[in-house]
Each structure stands twice: as structure tokens, then as C-alpha cells.
C-alpha positions in Angstrom: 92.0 -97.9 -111.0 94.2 -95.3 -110.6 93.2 -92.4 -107.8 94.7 -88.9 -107.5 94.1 -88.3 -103.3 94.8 -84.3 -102.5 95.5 -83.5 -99.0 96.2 -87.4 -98.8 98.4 -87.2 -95.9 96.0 -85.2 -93.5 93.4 -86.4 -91.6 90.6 -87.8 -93.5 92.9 -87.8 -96.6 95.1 -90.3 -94.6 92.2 -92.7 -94.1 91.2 -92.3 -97.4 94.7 -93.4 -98.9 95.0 -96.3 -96.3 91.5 -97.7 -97.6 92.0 -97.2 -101.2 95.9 -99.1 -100.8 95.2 -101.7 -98.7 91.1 -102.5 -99.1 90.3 -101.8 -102.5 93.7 -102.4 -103.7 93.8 -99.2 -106.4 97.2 -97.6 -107.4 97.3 -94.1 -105.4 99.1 -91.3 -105.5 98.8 -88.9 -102.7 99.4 -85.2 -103.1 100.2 -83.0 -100.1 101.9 -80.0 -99.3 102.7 -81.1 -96.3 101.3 -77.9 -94.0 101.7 -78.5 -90.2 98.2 -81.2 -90.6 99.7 -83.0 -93.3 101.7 -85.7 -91.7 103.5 -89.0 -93.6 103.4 -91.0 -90.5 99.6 -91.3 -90.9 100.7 -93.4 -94.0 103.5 -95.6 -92.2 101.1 -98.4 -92.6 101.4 -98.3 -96.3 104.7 -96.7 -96.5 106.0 -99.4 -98.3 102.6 -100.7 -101.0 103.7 -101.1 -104.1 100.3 -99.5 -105.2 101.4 -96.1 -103.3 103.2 -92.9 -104.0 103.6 -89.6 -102.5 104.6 -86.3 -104.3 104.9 -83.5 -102.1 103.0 -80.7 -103.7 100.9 -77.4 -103.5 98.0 -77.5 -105.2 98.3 -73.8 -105.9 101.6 -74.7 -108.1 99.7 -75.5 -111.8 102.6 -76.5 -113.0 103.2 -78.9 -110.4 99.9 -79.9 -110.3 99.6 -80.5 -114.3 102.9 -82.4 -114.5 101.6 -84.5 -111.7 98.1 -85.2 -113.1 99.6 -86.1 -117.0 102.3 -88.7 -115.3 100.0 -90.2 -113.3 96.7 -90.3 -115.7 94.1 -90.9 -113.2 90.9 -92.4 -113.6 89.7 -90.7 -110.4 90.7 -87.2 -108.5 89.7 -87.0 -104.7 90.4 -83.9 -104.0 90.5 -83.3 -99.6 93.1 -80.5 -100.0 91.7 -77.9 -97.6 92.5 -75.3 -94.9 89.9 -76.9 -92.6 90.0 -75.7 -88.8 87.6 -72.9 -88.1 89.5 -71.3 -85.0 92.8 -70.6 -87.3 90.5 -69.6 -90.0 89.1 -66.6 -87.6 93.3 -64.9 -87.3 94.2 -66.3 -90.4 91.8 -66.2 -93.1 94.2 -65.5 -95.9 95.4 -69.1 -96.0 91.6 -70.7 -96.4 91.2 -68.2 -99.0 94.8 -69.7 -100.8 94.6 -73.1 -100.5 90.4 -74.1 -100.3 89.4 -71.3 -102.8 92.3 -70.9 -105.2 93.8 -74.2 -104.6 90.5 -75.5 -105.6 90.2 -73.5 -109.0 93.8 -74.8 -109.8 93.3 -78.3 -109.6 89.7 -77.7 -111.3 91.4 -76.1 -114.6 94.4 -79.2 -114.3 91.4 -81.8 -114.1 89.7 -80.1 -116.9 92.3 -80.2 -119.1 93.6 -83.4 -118.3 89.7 -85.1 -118.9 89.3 -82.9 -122.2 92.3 -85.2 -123.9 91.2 -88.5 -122.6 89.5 -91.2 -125.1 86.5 -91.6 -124.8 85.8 -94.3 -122.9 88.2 -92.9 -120.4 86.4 -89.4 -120.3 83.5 -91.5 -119.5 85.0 -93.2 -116.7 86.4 -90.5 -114.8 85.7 -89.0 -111.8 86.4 -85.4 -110.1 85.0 -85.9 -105.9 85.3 -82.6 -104.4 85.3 -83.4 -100.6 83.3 -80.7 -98.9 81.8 -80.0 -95.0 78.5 -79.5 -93.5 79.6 -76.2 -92.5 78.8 -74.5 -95.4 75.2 -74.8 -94.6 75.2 -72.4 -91.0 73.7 -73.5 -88.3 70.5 -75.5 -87.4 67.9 -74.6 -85.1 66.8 -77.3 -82.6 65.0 -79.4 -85.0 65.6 -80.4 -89.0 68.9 -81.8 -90.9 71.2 -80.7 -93.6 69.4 -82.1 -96.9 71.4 -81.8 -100.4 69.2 -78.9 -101.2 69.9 -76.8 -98.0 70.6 -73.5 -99.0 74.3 -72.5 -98.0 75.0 -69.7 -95.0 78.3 -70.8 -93.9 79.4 -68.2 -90.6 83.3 -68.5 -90.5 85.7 -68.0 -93.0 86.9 -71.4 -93.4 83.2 -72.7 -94.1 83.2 -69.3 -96.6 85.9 -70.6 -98.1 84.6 -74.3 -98.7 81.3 -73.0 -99.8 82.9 -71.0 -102.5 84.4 -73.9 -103.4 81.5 -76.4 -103.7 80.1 -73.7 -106.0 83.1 -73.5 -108.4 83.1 -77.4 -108.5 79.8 -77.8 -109.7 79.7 -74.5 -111.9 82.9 -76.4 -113.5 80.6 -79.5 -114.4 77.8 -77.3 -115.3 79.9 -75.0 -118.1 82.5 -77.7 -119.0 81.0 -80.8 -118.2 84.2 -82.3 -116.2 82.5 -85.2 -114.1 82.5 -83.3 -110.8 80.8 -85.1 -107.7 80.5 -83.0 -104.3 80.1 -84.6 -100.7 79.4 -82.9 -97.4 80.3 -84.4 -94.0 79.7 -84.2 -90.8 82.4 -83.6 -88.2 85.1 -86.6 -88.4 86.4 -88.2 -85.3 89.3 -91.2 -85.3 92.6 -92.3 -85.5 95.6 -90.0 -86.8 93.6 -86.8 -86.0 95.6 -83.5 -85.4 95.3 -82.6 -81.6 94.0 -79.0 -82.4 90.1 -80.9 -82.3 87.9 -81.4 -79.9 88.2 -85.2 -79.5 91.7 -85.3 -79.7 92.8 -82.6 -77.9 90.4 -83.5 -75.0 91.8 -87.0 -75.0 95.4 -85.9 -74.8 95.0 -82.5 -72.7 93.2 -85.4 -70.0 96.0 -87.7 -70.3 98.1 -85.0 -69.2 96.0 -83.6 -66.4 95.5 -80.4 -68.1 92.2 -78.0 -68.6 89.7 -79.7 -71.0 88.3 -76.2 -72.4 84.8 -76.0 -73.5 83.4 -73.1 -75.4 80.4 -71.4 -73.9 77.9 -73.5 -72.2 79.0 -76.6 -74.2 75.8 -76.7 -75.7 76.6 -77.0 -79.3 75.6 -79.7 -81.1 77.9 -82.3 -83.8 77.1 -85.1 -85.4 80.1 -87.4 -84.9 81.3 -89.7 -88.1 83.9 -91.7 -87.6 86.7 -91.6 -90.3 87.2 -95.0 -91.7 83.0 -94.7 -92.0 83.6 -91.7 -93.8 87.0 -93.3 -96.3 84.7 -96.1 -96.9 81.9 -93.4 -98.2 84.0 -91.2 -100.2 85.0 -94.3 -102.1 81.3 -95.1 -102.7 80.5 -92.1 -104.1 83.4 -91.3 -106.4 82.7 -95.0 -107.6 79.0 -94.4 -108.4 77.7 -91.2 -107.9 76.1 -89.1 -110.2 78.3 -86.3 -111.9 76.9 -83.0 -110.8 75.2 -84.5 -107.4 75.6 -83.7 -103.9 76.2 -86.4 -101.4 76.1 -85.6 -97.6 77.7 -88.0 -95.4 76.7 -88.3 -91.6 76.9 -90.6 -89.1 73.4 -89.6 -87.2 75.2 -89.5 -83.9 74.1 -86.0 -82.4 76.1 -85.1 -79.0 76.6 -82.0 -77.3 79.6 -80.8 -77.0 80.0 -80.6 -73.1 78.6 -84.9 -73.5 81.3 -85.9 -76.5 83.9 -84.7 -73.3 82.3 -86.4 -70.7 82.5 -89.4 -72.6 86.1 -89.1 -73.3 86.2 -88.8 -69.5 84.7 -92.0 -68.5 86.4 -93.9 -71.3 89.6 -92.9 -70.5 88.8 -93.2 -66.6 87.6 -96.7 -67.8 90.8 -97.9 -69.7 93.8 -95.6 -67.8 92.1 -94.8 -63.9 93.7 -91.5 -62.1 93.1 -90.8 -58.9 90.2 -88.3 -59.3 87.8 -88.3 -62.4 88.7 -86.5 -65.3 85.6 -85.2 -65.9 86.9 -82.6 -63.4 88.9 -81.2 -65.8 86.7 -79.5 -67.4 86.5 -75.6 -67.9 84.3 -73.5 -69.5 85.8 -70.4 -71.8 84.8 -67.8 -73.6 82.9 -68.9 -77.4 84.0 -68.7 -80.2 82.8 -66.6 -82.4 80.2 -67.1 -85.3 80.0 -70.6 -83.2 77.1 -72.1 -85.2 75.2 -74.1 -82.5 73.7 -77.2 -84.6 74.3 -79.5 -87.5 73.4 -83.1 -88.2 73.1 -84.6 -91.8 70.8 -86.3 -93.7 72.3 -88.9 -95.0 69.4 -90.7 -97.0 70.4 -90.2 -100.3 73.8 -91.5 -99.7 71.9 -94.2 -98.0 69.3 -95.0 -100.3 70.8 -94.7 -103.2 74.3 -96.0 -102.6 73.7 -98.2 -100.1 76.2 -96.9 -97.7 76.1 -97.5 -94.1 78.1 -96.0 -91.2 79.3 -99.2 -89.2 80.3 -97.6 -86.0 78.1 -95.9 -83.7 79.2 -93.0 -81.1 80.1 -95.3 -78.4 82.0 -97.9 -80.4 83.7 -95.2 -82.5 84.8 -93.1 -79.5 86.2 -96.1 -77.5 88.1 -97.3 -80.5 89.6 -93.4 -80.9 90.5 -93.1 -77.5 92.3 -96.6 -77.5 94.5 -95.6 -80.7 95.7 -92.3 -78.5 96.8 -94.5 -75.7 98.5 -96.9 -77.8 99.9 -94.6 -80.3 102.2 -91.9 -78.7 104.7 -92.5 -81.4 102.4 -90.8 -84.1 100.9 -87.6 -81.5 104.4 -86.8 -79.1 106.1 -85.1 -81.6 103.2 -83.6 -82.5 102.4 -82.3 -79.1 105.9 -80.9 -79.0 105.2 -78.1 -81.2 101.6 -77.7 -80.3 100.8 -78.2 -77.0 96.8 -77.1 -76.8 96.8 -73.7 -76.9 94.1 -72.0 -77.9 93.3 -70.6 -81.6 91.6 -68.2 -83.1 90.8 -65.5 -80.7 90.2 -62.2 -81.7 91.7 -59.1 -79.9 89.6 -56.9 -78.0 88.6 -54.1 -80.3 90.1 -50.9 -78.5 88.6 -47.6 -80.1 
């Protein structure tokens, strides 16, 4: 089996490679453009598989993109490229419109014509997974989940942008017929995350003493999947999914926000005790805004049919998390260096 990952050196996309290497032993070749979330040292533990490859690319460049898909001829495409944080979607829309709209249509058209000149057994076999969020669905009110069938109402332009993608993904395997596949997650938490998200940056911002910032009333509600879960899902479903399905993937681990930090708190308190508790840290800031307030997944499908099942809860997942950030300073430090926590995506005050 040979697997095409996109965005294979950020964070989901990293998890994803390192399973697919060194668990189900396929040949991969990662594609990334390497944007400031794309990051080769979350592949250091595979740096040097003989089933791995990297080629640093755009998947905006169709030439690049075409000449990597015919050299490779993969059985599968995984395609996690993606703009994907909401606050620098709010300033700096343009990007998410690039990379998860466009970026999306190009690698589309390159899959399509790629799968159009396979044999046919081999056009049987393969696979397109467009990686999608949960976001595109809006918010929740204080009861219900996300089903498949939820009608999309995404609020930022980052989940605008993925939701416009979802739709050209399965209108591609509707008019053309390329084996397309769409999944929808919850939010990810785990090793080798970029320190601009909640869990992270809470976990490193209290390690340094600094404000743990919470928007609004800290209210909001996530459900929490931890990544390797997730890796282990996407696999799943490229592997036997049904072309022009939806899959959503959760971990049915609801927190509020304001509890997810508390329990970062105590954890770390736990594992690295400070004089005072860190839950003192906490400060409240202004929301962000189009802040949708709840989602949590269904997840029977996957479940049902599939078989999948998340094996870490909240409190096993989030130990484990915040004991890779203690032990793994060499992966985050330099990242810290050149973004410290500052906060993204606020808007200035309109002054007519």
C-alpha cells in the first residue's frame, strides 16, 4: 500500500504518517509546504524508515502536485492539508481561502486525473479521504450531537472554508466518480501539537508562570479526541469506508473549556509542584468572536460500522499530553521562540 499524506508534517498529519510508517507498515509519502504548523521534527521518529519520504510542496502548485502524484502512484490520498486555526482565520482569511478551498480543488483535479488512468483493478482500489472538522456544522445548543446528516452552518472563516471544501470533495465523487471519503472530527488534543491551542498553550504558558487566558466565561464546550485515536481512525476509514460517505470521528469526551484548564492545572501541579497552584493562573479575556459554544460528535456510524473505538479517555489522554510537554522541550523551545502565546485573531475596534 502506498499512501499520499498532505499536510503530513502538521499536527494530525504527523500522527497520521507516524502510524501509517511504523504500525501498518505502508510506503508514505508526506506532502507539506511546510507553513509555520508544518514541522519535520514531528517526524524525527521515522526520519530514517525506509517506507518514508517527504517532498516539500504546495498543494496549490498543480504541477508540483501532478508530478508528485504520477511518481509516487498511490493507492490511497489522505488529504489533511489545511489552514486550520480559527483565531488566524478571523485577520487572515485570505490564506484559508488559498490553501483549504483552492488547495483542495487542486489536489481534487490531480487525483482525478491520476485515478482516470489507472487499471482497473487499481481504480477499484483507490481511495481519496478528505480530512474535514466538526466545525462546519455551527454550534450546538445544550443538548444533541453532530450526526452525518447535520446540515452545515459553519461561523468562522476557517470552518467556511472547510465546509466549502467537504462540498467540492463529494460533488467531485458525485459528477466524476473519483472514490472520495469525507471525515469530520472533533477537536484533537496530543503530542507534537502547535502551542497556538488551547491544551498546549495552557500547558506551556503554566510551565512558564504566565496568564492561562480563557475566552469569555469559559463556558464553551469541546469534545476532546486524542490524536493517535484519531490516526488510528482515519486509517480505518480510508481502508473501508464507503466512497461518497461521511464519517465523523469523536471521542465523546465533552469538557468545558474553563475544566480542560483546570485539569491541565492539577496534572501539571501533580507531576511538576510550584509553590502556589496553577489554577491561579487563570484569566478571563474578551471572546472571540463567532465563538460557537457547543459541539460533540456522533460517532456511531464510525463505530458501528467500522468498528472503531477511541482507546483513550479525557483523563488518560490529557495526562499522557501533558507528560510529552514536560519531556519534550527539544520539539516546542524553538517553537516558543518565535511564538511566544500571544493572542490571535482580534479584530480592531471599528472606529466610524
Amino acid at each position: 500500500m502506498r499512501v499520499l499524506v498532505t499536510g503530513g508534517a502538521g499536527f494530525i498529519g504527523s500522527a497520521l504518517v507516524r502510524h501509517l510508517v511504523s504500525e501498518v507498515g505502508a510506503e508514505v509519502l508526506t506532502v507539506d509546504k511546510l507553513t509555520y504548523a508544518g514541522n519535520l521534527a514531528s517526524l524525527k521518529v521515522i526520519e530514517n524508515a525506509p517506507n518514508h519520504r517527504f517532498a516539500r510542496i504546495d498543494i496549490c502548485d498543480r504541477a508540483s502536485i501532478v508530478s508528485a502524484i504520477e511518481d509516487f502512484k498511490p493507492t490511497r490520498i489522505m488529504h489533511l492539508a489545511a489552514e486550520s486555526h480559527v483565531d488566524r482565520s478571523i485577520t487572515g482569511s485570505k490564506d484559508f481561502i488559498e490553501t483549504n478551498i483552492v488547495g483542495t480543488f487542486t489536489l481534487l483535479e490531480a487525483a482525478r486525473h491520476y485515478w482516470a488512468g489507472l487499471q482497473a483493478a487499481d481504480k477499484q482500489a483507490f481511495r481519496f479521504l478528505h480530512v474535514s472538522t466538526d466545525e462546519v456544522y455551527g454550534s450546538l445548543g445544550p443538548e444533541g450531537l453532530f450526526t452525518e446528516t447535520t446540515p452545515y452552518d459553519p461561523s468562522s472563516p476557517y470552518s467556511a472554508s472547510k465546509a466549502a471544501s467537504d462540498h467540492l470533495a463529494i460533488a467531485w465523487h458525485r459528477t466524476y466518480g473519483l472514490p472520495v471519503v469525507v471525515s469530520n472530527c472533533s477537536n484533537n488534543y496530543g503530542p507534537y501539537h502547535f502551542p497556538e491551542k488551547l491544551i498546549p498553550l495552557i500547558i506551556l504558558n503554566a510551565l512558564d508562570g504566565k496568564a492561562l487566558p480563557v475566552y469569555g466565561d469559559g463556558s464553551n464546550i469541546r469534545d476532546w479526541l486524542y490524536v493517535e485515536d484519531h490516526a488510528r481512525a482515519l486509517d480505518l476509514i480510508a481502508a473501508r469506508g464507503r466512497p461518497g460517505e461521511k464519517y465523523n470521528v469523536g471521542g465523546r469526551n465533552e469538557r468545558r473549556n474553563i475544566d480542560v484548564v483546570k485539569r491541565i492545572c492539577a496534572v501539571l501541579d501533580a507531576l511538576k509542584p510550584v509553590a502556589q497552584p496553577r489554577e491561579n493562573l487563570i484569566t478571563y479575556v474578551v471572546d472571540r468572536p463567532g465563538h460557537d459554544h457547543r459541539y460533540a460528535i456522533d460517532a456511531t456510524r464510525l463505530e458501528t460500522e467500522l468498528g472503531w473505538r477511541a482507546q483513550e479517555n479525557f483523563e488518560s489522554g490529557i495526562e499522557k499530553t501533558v507528560r510529552w510537554y514536560l519531556e519534550n522541550d527539544w520539539w516546542w523551545g524553538p517553537l516558543r521562540k518565535g511564538y511566544a502565546g500571544e493572542r490571535l485573531g482580534v479584530l480592531e475596534p471599528d472606529k466610524t
